[in-house]
N, C-alpha and C positions, 0 to 999 in steps of 0.2 A: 373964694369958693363959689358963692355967688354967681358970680362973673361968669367964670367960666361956663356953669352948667346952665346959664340963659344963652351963651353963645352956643352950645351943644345943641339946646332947645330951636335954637331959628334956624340952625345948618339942618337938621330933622327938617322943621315945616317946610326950609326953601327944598330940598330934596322931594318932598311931598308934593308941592306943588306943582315941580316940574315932571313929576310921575304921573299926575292926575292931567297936567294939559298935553304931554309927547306919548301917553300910555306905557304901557310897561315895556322895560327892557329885553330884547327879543334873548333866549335862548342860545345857547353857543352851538346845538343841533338846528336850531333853524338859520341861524346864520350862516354854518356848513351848508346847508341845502341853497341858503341865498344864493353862496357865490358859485356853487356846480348846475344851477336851474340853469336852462338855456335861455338866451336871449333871442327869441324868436323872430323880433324886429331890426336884430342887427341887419345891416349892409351885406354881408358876405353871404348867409343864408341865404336874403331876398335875393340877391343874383345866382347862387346855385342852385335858386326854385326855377327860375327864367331861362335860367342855361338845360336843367333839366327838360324843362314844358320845351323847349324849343327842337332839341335833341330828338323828342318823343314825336313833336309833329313832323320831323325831318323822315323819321324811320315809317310811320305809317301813310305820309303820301310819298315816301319812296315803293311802299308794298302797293298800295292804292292803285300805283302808274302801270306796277308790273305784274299786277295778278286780275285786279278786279276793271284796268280799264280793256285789255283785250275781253275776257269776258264779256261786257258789254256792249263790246262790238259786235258777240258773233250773234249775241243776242237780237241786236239791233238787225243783224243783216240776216237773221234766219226770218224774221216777223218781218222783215220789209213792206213784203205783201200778204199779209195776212196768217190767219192762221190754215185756213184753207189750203194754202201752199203749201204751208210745212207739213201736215196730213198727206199730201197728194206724193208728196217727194220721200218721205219718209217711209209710205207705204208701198212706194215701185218696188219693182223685182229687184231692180240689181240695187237697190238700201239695204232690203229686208236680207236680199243674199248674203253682202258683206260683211252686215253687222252679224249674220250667222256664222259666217267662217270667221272674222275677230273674235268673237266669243268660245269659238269651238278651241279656236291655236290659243286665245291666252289660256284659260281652264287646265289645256292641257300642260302648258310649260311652265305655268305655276306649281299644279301637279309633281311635276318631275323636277322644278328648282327646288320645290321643298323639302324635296324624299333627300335627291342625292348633296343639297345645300345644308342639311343638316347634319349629313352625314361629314359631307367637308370641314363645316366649324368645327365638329365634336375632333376628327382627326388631328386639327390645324390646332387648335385648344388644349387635347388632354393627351398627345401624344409628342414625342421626341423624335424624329426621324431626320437621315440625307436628306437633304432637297426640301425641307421645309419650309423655308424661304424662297423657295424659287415658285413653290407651288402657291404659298403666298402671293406672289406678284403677279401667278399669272391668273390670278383669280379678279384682279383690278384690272384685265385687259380689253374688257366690255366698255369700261370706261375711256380708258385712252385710245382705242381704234373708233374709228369713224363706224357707222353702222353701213352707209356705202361698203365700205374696205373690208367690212365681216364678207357680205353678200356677194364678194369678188372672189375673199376666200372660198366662201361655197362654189363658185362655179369651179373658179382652180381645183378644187378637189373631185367635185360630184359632176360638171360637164363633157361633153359631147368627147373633151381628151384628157378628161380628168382624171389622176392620179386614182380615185376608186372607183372609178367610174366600169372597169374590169368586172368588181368585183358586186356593186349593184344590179350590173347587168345579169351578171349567171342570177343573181337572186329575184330579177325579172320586178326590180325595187327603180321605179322613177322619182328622180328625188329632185332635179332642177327643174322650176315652172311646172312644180307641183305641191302638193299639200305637204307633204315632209319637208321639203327648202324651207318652205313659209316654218313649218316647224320649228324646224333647227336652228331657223335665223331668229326666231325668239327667245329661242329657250337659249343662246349663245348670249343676248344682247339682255338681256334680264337674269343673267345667270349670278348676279355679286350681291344682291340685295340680301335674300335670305342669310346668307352668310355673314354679312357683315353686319347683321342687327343683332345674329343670333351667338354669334362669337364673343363678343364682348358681354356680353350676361355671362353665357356659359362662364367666363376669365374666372368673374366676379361669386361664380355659386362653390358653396360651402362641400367640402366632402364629407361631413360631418353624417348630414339624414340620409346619404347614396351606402354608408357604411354600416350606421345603423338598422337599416332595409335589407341591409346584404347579410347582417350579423341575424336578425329574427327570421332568414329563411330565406326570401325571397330573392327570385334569381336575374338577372342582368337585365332580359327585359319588362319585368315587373319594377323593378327598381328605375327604369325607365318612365315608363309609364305612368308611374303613380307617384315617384317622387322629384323627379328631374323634368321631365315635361312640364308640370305646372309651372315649376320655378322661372321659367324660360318661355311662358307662353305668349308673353306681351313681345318680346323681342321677337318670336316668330312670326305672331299676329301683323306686325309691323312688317316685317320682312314680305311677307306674304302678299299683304296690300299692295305692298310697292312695286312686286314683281310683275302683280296685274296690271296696275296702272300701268307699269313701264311697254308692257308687251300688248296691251289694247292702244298704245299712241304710235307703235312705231311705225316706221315707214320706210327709212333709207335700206335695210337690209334688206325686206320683205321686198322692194320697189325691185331689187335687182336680180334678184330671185325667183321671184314667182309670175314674170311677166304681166301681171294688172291684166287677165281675160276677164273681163265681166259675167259674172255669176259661175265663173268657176276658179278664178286665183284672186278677184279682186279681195280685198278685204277694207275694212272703214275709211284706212286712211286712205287707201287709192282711192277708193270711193271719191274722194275727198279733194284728191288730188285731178282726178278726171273731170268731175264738175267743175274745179275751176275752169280747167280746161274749153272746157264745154259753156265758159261762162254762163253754169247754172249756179248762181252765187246763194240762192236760198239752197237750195239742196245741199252745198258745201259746208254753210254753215248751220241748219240745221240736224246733220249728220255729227259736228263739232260740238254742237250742246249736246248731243245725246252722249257722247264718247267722255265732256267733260263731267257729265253727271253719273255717268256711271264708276267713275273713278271716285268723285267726291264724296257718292254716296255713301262707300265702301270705308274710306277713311274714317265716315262720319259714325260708322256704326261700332268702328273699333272703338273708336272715342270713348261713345256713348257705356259699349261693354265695358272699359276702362275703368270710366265713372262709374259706374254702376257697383261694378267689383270693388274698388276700395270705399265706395260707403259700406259697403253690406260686412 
């Protein structure tokens, strides 16, 4: 009996001792956490940090090449010769003209892509009709025709033996290589934007508060107004932007349309496109920074309202 309970006694202290030099035996919950903790240092990781980081600088000097080194050319080439130049050129008559009639036709076809592009997604969205589809497609035809190929249609149509051209006449309305061409070949060539930012929200919005607005009273266009426009305001804001940038850059329609008369059909980009001509290469591109920054600035300020709105 003895015996035994002195063997008992040493398996205790040898147990003890190796408790006191290995510390205590871990927990069967931290040993669960042991084996699921990540192994940060493994192999596989460290190459798909490297594979990442590599991927990333790939995408940003691909943006780099195509956004920001034209930019710096036109910059480069608008300062050439000073600032003095760019002042001299930018404040002539036919700059100061252009960029007046650019700004008058985009304003306006923005205007009117918004009125009647609202009106399209809302149809194309919340209604069932023939021809749905067809009207669909041809709302993407800005995109797949050339802007040339628009501005040919205009003449086809509104020229000297053009199919309305009858009917312009009695209305004593000149429409080729004049202010309404430049019009219509914008508001033609800018016409899918609003729509297609504003449609896809629209899909996505609830009939839930359009019902409930309609049930406490209020009538089609108050329920408009106050409950469906906000919902949709980014998607237009977006749409909107885009339609001015698109219609302050163009050029191929407008070029074939409106004849490029200096201080009376040119507009920026002919501007633009004359100067080179004229190998005045500061006035070309100092006309091209103005036109890029009035695009960027516009995006930058939706941005900003964007931000702005989801803090608040």
């Amino acid at each position: 009996m003895y015996r035994v309970e002195n063997l008992i006694h040493h398996k205790d202290a040898g147990d003890a001792a190796t408790v006191l030099r290995e510390g205590p035996a871990p927990s069967g919950r931290a040993l669960l956490l042991s084996e699921k903790a990540p192994r940060n240092n493994s192999p596989g990781i460290t190459r798909g940090k490297v594979v990442e980081w590599v991927l990333i600088a790939i995408v940003v000097l691909y943006a780099a090449c195509l956004l920001l080194a034209p930019l710096l050319a036109i910059f480069w080439g608008a300062l050439a010769e000073g600032f003095g130049a760019v002042a001299r050129e930018m404040t002539s008559a036919g700059a100061v003209s252009s960029l007046r009639l650019t700004l008058i036709m985009a304003v306006s076809a923005t205007v009117i892509n918004t009125v009647f592009g609202l009106c399209i997604a809302w149809v194309l969205v919340r209604d069932k009709f023939w021809g749905r589809r067809i009207l669909n497609g041809l709302v993407d035809m800005p995109f797949a025709v050339s802007p040339v190929i628009a501005g040919f249609m205009l003449i086809l149509l509104f020229g000297r033996t053009g199919w309305l051209t009858p009917i312009t006449e009695a209305l004593g309305i000149k429409v080729v290589f004049a202010l309404p061409g430049i019009l219509l070949a914008t508001i033609f060539i800018s016409l899918p934007f609003v729509i297609r930012e504003v449609a896809p929200v629209l899909g996505q919005l609830s009939f839930d508060q359009e019902d409930a607005a309609l049930t406490i009273g209020a009538n089609r266009l108050q329920t408009f107004w106050q409950v469906t426009l906000p919902a949709i305001r980014w998607g237009l804001l977006y749409g909107v932007s885009l339609t001015f940038a698109r219609a302050v850059g163009e050029i191929g329609a407008v070029l074939v349309v409106s004849g490029g008369v200096s201080r009376l059909t040119e507009t920026s980009t002919l501007f633009i496109f004359r100067s080179l001509d004229d190998r005045n290469y500061v006035g070309a591109n100092a006309m091209a920074v103005v036109l890029a920054g009035i695009s960027f600035a516009i995006l930058m300020v939706i941005e900003f309202l964007k931000k702005r709105t989801e803090r608040a």
